[in-house]
PDB file of N, H, CA, C and O in Angstrom:
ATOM      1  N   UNK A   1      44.995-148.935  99.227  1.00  0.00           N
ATOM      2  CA  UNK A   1      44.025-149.927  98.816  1.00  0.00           C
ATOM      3  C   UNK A   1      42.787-149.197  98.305  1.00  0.00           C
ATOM      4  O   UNK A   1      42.265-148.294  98.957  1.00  0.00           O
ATOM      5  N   UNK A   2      42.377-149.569  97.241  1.00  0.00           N
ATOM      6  H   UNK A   2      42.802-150.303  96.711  1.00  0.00           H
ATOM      7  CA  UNK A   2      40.880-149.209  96.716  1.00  0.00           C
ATOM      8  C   UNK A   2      40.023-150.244  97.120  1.00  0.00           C
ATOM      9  O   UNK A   2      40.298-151.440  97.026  1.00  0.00           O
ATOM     10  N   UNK A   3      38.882-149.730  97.615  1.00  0.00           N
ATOM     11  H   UNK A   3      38.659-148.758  97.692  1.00  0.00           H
ATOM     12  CA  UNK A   3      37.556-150.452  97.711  1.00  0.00           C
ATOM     13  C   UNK A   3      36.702-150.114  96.501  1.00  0.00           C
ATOM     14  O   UNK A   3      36.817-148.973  96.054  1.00  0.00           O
ATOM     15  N   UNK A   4      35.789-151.028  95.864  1.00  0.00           N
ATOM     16  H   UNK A   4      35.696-151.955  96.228  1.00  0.00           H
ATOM     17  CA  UNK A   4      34.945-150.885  94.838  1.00  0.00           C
ATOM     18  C   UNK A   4      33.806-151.786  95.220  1.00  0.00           C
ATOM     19  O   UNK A   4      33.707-152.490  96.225  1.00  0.00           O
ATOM     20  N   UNK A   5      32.671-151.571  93.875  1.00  0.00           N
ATOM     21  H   UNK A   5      32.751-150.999  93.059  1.00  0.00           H
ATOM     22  CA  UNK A   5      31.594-152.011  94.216  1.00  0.00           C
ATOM     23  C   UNK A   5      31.433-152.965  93.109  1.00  0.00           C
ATOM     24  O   UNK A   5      31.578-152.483  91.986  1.00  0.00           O
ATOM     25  N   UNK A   6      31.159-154.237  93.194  1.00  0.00           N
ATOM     26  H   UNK A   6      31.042-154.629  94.107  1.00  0.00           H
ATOM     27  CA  UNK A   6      30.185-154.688  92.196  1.00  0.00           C
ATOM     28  C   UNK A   6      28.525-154.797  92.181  1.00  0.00           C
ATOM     29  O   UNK A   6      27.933-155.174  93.193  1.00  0.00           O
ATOM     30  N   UNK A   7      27.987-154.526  91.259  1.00  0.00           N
ATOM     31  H   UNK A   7      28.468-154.220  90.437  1.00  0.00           H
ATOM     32  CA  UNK A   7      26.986-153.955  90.660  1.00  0.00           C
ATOM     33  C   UNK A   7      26.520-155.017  89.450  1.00  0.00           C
ATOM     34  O   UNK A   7      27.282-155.727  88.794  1.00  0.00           O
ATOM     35  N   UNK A   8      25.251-154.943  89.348  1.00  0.00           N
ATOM     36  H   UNK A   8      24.632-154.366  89.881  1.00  0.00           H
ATOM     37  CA  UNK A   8      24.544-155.912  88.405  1.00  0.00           C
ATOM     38  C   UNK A   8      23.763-154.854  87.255  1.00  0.00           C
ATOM     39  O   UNK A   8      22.948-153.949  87.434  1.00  0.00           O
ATOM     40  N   UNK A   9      24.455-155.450  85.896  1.00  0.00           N
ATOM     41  H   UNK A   9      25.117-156.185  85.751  1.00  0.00           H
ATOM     42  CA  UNK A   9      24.604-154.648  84.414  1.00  0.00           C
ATOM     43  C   UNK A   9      24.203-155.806  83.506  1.00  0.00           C
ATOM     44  O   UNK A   9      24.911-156.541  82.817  1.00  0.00           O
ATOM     45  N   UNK A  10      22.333-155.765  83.759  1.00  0.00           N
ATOM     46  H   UNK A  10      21.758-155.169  84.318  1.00  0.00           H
ATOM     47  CA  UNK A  10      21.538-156.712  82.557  1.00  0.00           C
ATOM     48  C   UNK A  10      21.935-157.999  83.571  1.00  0.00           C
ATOM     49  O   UNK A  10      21.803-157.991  84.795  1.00  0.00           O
ATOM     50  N   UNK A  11      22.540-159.285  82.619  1.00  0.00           N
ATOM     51  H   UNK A  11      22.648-159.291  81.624  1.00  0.00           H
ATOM     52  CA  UNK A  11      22.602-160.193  83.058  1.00  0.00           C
ATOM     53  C   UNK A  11      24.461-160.832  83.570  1.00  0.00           C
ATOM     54  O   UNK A  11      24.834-161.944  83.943  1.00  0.00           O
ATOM     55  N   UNK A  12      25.216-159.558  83.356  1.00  0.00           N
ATOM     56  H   UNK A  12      24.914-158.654  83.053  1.00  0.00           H
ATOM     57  CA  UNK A  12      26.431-159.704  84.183  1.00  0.00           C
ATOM     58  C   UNK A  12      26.416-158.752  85.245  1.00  0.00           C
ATOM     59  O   UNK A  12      25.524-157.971  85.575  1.00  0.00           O
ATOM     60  N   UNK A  13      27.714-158.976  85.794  1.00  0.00           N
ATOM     61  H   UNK A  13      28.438-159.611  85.525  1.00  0.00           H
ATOM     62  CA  UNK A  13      28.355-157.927  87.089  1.00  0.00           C
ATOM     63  C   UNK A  13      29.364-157.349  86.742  1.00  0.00           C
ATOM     64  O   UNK A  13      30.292-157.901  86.151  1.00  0.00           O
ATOM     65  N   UNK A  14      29.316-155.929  87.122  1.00  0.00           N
ATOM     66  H   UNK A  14      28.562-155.481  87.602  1.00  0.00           H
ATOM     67  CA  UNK A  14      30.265-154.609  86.935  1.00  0.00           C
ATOM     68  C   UNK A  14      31.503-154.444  87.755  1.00  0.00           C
ATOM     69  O   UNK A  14      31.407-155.170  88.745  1.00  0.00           O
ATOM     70  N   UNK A  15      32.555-153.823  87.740  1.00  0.00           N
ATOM     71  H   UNK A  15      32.633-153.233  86.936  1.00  0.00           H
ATOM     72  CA  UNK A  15      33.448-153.644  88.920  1.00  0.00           C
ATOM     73  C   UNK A  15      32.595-152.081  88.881  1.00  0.00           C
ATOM     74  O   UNK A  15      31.847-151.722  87.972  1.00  0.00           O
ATOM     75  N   UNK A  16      32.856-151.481  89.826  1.00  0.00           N
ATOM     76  H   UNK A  16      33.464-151.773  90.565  1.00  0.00           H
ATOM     77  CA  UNK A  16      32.415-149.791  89.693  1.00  0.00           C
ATOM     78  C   UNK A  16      33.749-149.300  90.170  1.00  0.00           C
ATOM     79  O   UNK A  16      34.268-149.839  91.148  1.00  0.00           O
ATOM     80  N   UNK A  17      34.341-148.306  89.537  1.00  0.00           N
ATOM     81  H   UNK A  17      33.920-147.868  88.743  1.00  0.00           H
ATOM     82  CA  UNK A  17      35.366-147.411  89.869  1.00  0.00           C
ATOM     83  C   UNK A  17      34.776-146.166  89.811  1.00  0.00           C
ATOM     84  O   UNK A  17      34.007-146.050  88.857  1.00  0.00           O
ATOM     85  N   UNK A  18      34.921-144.880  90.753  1.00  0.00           N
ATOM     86  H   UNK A  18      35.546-144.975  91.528  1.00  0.00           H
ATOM     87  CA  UNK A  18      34.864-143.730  90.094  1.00  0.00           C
ATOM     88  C   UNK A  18      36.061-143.189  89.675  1.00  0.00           C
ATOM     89  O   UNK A  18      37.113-143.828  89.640  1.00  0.00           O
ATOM     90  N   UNK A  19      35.930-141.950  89.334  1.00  0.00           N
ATOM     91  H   UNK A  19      35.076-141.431  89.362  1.00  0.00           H
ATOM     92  CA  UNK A  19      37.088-141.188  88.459  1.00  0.00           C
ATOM     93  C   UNK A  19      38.571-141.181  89.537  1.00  0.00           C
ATOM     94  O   UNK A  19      39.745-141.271  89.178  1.00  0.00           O
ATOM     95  N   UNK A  20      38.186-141.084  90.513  1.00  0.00           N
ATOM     96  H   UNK A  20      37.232-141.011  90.805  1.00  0.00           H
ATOM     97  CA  UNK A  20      39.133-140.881  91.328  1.00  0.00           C
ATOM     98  C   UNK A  20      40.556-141.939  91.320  1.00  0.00           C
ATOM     99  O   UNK A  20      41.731-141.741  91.010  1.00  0.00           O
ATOM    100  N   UNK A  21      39.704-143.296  91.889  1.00  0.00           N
ATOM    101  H   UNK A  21      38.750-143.457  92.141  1.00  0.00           H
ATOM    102  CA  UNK A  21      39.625-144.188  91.502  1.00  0.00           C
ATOM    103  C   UNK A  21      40.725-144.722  90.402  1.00  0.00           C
ATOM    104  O   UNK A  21      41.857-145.204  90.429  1.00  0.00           O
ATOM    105  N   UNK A  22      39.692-144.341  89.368  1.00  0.00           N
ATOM    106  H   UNK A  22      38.772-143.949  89.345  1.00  0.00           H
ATOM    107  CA  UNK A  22      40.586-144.708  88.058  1.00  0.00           C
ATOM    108  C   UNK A  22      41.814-144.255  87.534  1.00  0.00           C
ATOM    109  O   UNK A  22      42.797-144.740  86.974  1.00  0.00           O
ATOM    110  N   UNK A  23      41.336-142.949  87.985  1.00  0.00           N
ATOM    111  H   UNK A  23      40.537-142.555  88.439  1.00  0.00           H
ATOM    112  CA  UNK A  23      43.169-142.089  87.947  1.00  0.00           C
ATOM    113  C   UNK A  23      43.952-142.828  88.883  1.00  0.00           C
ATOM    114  O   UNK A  23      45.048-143.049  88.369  1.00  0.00           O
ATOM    115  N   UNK A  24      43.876-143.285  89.974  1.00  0.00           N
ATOM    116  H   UNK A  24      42.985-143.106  90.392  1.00  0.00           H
ATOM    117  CA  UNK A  24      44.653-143.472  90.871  1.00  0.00           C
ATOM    118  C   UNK A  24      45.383-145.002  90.498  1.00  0.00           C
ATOM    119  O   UNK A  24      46.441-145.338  91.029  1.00  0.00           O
ATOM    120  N   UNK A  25      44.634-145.894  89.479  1.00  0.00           N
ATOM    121  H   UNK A  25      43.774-145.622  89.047  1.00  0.00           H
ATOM    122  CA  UNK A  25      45.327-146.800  88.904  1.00  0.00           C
ATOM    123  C   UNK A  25      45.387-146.650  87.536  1.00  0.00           C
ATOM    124  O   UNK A  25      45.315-147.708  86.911  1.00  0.00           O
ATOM    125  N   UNK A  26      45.487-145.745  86.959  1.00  0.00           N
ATOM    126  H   UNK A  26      45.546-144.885  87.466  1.00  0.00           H
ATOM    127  CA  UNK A  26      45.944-145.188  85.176  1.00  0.00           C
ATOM    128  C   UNK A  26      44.966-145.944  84.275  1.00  0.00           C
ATOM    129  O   UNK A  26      45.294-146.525  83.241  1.00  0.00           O
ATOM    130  N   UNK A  27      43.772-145.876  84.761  1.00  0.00           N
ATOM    131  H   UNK A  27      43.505-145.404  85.601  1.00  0.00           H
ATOM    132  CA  UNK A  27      42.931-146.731  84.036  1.00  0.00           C
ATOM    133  C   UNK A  27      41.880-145.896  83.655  1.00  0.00           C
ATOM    134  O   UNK A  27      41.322-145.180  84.487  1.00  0.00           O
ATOM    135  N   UNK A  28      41.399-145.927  81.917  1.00  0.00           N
ATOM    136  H   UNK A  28      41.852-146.508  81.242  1.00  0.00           H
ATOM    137  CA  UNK A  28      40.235-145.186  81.655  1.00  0.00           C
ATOM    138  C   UNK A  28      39.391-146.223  80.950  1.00  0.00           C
ATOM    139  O   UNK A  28      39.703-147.396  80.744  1.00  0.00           O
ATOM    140  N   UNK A  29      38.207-145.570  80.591  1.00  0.00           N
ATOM    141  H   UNK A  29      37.953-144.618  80.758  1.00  0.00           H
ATOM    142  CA  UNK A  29      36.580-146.434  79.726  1.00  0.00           C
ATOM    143  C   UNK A  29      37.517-146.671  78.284  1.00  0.00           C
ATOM    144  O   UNK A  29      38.055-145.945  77.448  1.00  0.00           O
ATOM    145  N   UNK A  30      37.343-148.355  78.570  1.00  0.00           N
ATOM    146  H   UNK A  30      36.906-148.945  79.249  1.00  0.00           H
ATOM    147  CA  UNK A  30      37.854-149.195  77.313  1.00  0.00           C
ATOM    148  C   UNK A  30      38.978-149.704  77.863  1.00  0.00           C
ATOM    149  O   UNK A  30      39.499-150.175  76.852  1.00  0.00           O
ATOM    150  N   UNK A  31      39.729-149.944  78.759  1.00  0.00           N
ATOM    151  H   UNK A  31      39.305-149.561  79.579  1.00  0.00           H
ATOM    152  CA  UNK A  31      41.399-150.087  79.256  1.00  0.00           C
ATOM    153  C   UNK A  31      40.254-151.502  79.545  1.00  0.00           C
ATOM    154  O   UNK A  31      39.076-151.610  79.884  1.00  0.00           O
ATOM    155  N   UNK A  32      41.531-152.575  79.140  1.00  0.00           N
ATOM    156  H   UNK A  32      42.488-152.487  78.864  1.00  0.00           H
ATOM    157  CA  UNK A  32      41.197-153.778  79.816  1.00  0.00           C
ATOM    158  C   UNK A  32      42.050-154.371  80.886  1.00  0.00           C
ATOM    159  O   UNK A  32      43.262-154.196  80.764  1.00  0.00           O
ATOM    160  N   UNK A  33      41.591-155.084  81.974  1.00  0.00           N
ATOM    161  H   UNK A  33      40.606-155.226  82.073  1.00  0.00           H
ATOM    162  CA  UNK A  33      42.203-154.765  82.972  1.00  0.00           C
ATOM    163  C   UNK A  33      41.844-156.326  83.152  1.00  0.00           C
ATOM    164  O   UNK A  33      40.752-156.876  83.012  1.00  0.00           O
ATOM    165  N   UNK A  34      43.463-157.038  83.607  1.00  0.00           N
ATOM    166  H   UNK A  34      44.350-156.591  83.721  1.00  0.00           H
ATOM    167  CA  UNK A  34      43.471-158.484  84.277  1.00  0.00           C
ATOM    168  C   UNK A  34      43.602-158.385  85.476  1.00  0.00           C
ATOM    169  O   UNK A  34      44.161-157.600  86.242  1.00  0.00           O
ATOM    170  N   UNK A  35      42.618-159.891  85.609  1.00  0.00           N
ATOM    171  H   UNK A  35      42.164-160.529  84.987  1.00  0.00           H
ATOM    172  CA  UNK A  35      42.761-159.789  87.751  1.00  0.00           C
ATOM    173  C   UNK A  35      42.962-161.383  88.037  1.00  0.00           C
ATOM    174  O   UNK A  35      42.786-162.325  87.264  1.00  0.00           O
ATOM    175  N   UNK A  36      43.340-161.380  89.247  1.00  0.00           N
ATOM    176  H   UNK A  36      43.483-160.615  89.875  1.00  0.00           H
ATOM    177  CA  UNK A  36      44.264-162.161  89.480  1.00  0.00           C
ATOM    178  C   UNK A  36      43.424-162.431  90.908  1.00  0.00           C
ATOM    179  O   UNK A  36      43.034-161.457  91.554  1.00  0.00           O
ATOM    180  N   UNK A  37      43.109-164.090  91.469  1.00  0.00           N
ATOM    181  H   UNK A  37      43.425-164.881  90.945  1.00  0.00           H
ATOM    182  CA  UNK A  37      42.489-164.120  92.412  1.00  0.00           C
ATOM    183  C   UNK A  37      43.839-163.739  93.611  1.00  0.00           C
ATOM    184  O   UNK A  37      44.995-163.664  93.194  1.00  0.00           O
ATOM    185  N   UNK A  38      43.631-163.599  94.570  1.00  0.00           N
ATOM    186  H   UNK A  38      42.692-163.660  94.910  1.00  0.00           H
ATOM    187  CA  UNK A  38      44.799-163.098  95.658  1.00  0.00           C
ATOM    188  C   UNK A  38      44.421-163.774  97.006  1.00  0.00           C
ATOM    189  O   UNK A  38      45.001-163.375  98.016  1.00  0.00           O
ATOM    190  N   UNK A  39      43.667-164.584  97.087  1.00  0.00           N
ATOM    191  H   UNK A  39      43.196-164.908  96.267  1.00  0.00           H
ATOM    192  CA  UNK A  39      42.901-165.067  98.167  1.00  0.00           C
ATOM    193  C   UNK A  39      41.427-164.948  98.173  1.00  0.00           C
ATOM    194  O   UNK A  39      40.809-164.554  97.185  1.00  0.00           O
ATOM    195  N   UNK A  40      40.638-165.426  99.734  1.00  0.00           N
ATOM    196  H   UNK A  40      41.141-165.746 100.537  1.00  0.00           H
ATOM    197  CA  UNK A  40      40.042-165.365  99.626  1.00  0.00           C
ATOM    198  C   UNK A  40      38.690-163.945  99.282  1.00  0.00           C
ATOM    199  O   UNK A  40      38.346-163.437 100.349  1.00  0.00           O
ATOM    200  N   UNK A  41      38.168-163.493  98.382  1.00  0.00           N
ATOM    201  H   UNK A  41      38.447-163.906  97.515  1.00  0.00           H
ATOM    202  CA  UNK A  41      37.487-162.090  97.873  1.00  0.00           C
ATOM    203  C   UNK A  41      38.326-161.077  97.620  1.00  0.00           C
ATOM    204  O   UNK A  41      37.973-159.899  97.660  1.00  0.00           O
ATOM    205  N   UNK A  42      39.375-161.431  97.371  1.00  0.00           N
ATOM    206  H   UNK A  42      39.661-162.388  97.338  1.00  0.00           H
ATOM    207  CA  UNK A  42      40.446-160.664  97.090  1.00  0.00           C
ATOM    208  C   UNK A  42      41.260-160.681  95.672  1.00  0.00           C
ATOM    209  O   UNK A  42      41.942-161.657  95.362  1.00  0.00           O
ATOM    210  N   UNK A  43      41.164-159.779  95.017  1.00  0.00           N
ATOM    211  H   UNK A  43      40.609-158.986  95.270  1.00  0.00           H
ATOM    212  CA  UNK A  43      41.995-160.125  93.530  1.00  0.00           C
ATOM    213  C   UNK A  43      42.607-159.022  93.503  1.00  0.00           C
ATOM    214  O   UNK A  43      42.171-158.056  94.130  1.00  0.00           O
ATOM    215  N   UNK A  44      43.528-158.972  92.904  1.00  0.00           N
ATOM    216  H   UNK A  44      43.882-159.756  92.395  1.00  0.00           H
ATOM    217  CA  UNK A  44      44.794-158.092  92.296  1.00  0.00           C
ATOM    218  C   UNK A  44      44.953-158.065  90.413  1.00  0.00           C
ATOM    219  O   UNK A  44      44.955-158.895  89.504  1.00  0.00           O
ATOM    220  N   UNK A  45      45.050-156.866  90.536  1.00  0.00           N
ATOM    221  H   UNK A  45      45.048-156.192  91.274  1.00  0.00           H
ATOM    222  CA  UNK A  45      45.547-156.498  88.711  1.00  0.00           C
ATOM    223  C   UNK A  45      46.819-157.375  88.294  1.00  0.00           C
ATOM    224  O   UNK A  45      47.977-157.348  88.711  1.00  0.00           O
ATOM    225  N   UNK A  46      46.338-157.981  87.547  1.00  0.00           N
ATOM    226  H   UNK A  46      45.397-158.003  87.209  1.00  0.00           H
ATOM    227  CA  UNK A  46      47.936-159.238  87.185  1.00  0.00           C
ATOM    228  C   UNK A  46      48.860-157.769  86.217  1.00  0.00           C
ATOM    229  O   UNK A  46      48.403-156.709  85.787  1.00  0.00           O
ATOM    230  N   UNK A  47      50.010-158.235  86.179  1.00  0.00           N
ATOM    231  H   UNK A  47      50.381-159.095  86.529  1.00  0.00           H
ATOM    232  CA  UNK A  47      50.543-157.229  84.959  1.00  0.00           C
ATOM    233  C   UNK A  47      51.402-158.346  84.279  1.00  0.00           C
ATOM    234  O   UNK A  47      52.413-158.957  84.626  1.00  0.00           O
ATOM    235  N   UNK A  48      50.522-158.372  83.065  1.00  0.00           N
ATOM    236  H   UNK A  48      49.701-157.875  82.783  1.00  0.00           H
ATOM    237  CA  UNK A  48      50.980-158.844  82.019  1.00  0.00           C
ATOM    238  C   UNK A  48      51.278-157.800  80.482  1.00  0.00           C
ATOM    239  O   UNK A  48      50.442-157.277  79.745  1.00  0.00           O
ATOM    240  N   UNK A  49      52.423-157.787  80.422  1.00  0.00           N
ATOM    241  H   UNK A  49      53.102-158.213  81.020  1.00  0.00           H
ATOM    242  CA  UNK A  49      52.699-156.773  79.106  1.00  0.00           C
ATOM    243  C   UNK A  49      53.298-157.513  77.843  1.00  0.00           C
ATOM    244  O   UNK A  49      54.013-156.849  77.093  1.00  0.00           O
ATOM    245  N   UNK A  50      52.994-159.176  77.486  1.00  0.00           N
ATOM    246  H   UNK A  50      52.414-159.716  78.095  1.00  0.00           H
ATOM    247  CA  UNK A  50      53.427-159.667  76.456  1.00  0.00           C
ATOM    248  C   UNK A  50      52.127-159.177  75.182  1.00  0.00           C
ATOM    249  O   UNK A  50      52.060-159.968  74.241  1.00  0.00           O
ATOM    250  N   UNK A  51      51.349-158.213  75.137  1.00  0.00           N
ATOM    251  H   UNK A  51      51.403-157.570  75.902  1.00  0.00           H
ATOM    252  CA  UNK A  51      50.899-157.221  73.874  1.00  0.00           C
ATOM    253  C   UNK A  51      51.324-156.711  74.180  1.00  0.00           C
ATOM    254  O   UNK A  51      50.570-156.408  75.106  1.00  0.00           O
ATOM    255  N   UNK A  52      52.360-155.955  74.335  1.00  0.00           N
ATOM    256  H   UNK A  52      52.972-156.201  73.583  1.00  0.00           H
ATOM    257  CA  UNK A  52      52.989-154.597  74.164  1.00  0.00           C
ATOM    258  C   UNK A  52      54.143-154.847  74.299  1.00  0.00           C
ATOM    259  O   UNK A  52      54.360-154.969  75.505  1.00  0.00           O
ATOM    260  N   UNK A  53      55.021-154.993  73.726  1.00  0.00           N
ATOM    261  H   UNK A  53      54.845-154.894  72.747  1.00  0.00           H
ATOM    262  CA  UNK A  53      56.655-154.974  74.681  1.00  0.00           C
ATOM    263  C   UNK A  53      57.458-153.309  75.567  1.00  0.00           C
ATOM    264  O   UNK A  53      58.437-153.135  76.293  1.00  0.00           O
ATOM    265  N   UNK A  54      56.518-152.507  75.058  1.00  0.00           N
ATOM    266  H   UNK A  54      55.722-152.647  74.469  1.00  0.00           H
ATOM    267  CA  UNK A  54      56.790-151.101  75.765  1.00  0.00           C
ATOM    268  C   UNK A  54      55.671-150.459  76.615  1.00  0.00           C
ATOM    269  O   UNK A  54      55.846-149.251  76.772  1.00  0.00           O
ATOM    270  N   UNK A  55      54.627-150.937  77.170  1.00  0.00           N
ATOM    271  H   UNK A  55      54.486-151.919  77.042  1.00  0.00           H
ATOM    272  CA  UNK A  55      53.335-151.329  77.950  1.00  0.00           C
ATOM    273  C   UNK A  55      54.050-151.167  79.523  1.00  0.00           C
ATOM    274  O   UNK A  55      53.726-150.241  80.267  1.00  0.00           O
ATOM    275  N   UNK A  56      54.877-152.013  79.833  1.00  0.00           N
ATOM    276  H   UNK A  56      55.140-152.765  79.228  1.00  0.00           H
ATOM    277  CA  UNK A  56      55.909-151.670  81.340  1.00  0.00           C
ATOM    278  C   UNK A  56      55.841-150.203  81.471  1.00  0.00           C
ATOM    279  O   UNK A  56      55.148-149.482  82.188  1.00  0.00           O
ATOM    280  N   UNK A  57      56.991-149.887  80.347  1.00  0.00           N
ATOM    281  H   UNK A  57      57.554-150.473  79.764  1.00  0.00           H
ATOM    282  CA  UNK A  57      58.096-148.565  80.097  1.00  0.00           C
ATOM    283  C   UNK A  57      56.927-147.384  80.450  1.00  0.00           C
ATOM    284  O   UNK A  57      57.089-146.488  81.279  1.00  0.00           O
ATOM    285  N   UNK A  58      55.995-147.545  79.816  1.00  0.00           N
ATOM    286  H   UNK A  58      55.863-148.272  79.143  1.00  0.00           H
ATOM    287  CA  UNK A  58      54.536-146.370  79.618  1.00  0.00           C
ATOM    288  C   UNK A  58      54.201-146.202  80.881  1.00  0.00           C
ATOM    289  O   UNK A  58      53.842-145.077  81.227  1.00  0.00           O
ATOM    290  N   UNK A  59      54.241-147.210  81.784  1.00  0.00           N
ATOM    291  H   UNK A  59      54.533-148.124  81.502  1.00  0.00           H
ATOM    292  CA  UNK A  59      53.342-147.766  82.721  1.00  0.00           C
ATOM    293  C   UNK A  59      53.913-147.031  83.963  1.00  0.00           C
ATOM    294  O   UNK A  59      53.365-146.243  84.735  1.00  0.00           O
ATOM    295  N   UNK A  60      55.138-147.505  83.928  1.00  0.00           N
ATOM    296  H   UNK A  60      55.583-148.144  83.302  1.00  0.00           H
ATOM    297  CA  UNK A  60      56.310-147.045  84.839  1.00  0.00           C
ATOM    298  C   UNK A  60      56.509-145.630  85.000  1.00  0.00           C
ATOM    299  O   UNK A  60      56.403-145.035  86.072  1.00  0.00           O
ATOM    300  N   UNK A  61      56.877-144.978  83.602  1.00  0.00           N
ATOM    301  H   UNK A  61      56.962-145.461  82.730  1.00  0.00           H
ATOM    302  CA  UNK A  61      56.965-143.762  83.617  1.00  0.00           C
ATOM    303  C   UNK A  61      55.211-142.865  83.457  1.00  0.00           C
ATOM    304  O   UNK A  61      55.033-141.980  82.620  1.00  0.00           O
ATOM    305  N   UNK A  62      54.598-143.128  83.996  1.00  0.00           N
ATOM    306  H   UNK A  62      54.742-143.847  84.676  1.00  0.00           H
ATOM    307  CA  UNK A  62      53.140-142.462  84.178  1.00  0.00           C
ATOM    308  C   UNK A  62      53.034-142.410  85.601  1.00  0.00           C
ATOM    309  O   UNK A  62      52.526-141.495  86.250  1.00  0.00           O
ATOM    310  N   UNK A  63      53.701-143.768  86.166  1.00  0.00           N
ATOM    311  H   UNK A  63      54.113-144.511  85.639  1.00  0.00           H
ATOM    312  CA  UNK A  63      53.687-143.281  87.696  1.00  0.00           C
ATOM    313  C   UNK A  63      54.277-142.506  88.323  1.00  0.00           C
ATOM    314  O   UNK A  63      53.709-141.756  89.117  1.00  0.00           O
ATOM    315  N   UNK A  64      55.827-142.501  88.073  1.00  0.00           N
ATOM    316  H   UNK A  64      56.288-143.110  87.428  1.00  0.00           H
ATOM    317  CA  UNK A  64      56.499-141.779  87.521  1.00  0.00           C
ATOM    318  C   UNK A  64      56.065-140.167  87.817  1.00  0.00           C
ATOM    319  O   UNK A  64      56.076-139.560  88.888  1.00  0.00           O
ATOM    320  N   UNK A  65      55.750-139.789  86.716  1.00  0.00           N
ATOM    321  H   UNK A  65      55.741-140.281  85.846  1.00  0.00           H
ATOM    322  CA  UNK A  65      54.664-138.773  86.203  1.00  0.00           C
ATOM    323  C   UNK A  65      53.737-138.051  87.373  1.00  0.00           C
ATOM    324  O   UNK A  65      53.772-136.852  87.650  1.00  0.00           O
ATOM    325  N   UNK A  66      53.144-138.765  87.814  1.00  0.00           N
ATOM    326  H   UNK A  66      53.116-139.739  87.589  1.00  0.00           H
ATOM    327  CA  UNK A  66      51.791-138.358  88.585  1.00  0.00           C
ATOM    328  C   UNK A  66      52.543-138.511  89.953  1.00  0.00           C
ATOM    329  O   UNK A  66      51.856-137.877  90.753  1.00  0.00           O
ATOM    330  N   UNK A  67      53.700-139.085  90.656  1.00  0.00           N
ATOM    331  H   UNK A  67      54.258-139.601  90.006  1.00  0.00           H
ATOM    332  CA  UNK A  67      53.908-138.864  91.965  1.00  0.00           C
ATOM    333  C   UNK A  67      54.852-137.685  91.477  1.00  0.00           C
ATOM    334  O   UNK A  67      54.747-136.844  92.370  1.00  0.00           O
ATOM    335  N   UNK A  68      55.556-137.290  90.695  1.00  0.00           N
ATOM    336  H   UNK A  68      55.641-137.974  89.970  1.00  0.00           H
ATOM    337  CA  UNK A  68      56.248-136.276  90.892  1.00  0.00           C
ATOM    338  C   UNK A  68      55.020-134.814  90.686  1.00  0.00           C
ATOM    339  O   UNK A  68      55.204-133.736  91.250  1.00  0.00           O
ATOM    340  N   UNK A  69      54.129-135.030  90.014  1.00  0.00           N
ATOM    341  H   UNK A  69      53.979-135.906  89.556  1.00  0.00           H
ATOM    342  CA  UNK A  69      52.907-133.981  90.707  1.00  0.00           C
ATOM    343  C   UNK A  69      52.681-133.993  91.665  1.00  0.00           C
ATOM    344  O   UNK A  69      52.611-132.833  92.073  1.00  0.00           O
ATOM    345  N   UNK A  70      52.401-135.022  92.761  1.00  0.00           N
ATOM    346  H   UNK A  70      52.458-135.964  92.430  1.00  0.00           H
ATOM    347  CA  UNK A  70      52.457-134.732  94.086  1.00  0.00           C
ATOM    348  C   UNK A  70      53.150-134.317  94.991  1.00  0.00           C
ATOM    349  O   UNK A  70      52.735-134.116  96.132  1.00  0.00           O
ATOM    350  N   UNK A  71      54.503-134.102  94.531  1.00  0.00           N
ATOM    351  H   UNK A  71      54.839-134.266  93.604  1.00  0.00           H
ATOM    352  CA  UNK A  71      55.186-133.409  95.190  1.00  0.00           C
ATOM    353  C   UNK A  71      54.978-131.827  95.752  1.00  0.00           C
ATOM    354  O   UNK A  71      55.850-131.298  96.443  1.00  0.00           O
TER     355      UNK A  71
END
């Protein structure tokens, strides 16, 4: 589980990730990211890949990817 912060940016609110963070869900500055309420203060990344039809495949094999570095 990641914990994050929201943060106030002008007259909206921020999610804050650090780098760590962001690697740890394949997400960089500009990635747009859907959320999904999950209960109560609780939301989850929806995964929707109808823009991309190969968006899964990428997705999959990056995780893929980065746990077999941890080995």
């Amino acid at each position: 589980m990641i914990t994050c912060t929201l943060e106030q940016a002008g007259d909206r609110l921020a999610l804050v990730l650090d780098e760590g963070q962001c690697e740890a869900l394949g997400l960089s500055r500009g990635d747009t990211v859907r959320l999904e309420a999950a209960g109560e203060r609780t939301v989850r990344i929806a995964e929707t890949w109808s823009d991309d039809p190969h968006a899964r495949g990428r997705a999959f094999l990056k995780r893929l990817n980065r746990r077999a570095q941890l080995l």
